[in-house]
C-alpha positions in Angstrom: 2.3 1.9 -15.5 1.5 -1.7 -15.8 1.6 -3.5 -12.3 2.3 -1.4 -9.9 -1.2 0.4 -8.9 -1.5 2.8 -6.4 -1.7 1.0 -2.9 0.3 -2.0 -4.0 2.2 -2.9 -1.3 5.4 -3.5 -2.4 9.3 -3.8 -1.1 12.8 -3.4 -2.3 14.2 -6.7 -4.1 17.8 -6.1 -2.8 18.7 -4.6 0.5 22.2 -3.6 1.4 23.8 -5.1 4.1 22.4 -4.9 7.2 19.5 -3.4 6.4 16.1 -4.7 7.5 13.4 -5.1 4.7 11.2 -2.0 4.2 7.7 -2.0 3.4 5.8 0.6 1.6 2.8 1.2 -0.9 2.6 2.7 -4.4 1.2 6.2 -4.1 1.7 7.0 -8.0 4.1 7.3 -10.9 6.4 9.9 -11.9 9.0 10.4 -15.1 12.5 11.0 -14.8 12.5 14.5 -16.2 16.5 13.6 -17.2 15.9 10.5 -19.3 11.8 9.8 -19.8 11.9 7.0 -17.9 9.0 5.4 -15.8 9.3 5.6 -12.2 6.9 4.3 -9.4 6.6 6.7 -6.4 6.8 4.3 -2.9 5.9 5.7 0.0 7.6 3.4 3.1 6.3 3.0 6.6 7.4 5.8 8.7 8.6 8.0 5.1 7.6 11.9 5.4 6.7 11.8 1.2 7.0 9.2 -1.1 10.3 8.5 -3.3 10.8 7.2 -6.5 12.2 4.2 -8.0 12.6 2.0 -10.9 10.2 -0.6 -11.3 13.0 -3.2 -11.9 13.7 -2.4 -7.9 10.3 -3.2 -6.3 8.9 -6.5 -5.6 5.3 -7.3 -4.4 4.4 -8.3 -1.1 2.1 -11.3 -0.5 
């Protein structure tokens, strides 16, 4: 997947309310067995296992 190369540190781009900004880096990619899509697997600070998310979710950090 284009961008987003393993250890990329990266964050969400919106938060919820209330919720401090998570950091975490790109341990791989996955597809969404449901509808093909290209997912990036993020594992945060403190996380047990990394979870996956759309790319249009994740910024970079600087």
């Amino acid at each position: 997947m284009e961008g987003f190369e393993k250890r990329t540190g990266v964050t969400l781009i919106r938060l919820p309310e209330g919720m401090r900004r998570l950091f975490g880096e790109v341990h791989g990619h996955a597809t969404d067995p449901l509808t093909g899509k290209e997912l990036v697997m993020v594992l945060w600070i403190g996380a047990p296992k990394p979870l996956p998310y759309d790319p249009d979710e994740l910024a970079y950090i600087d």
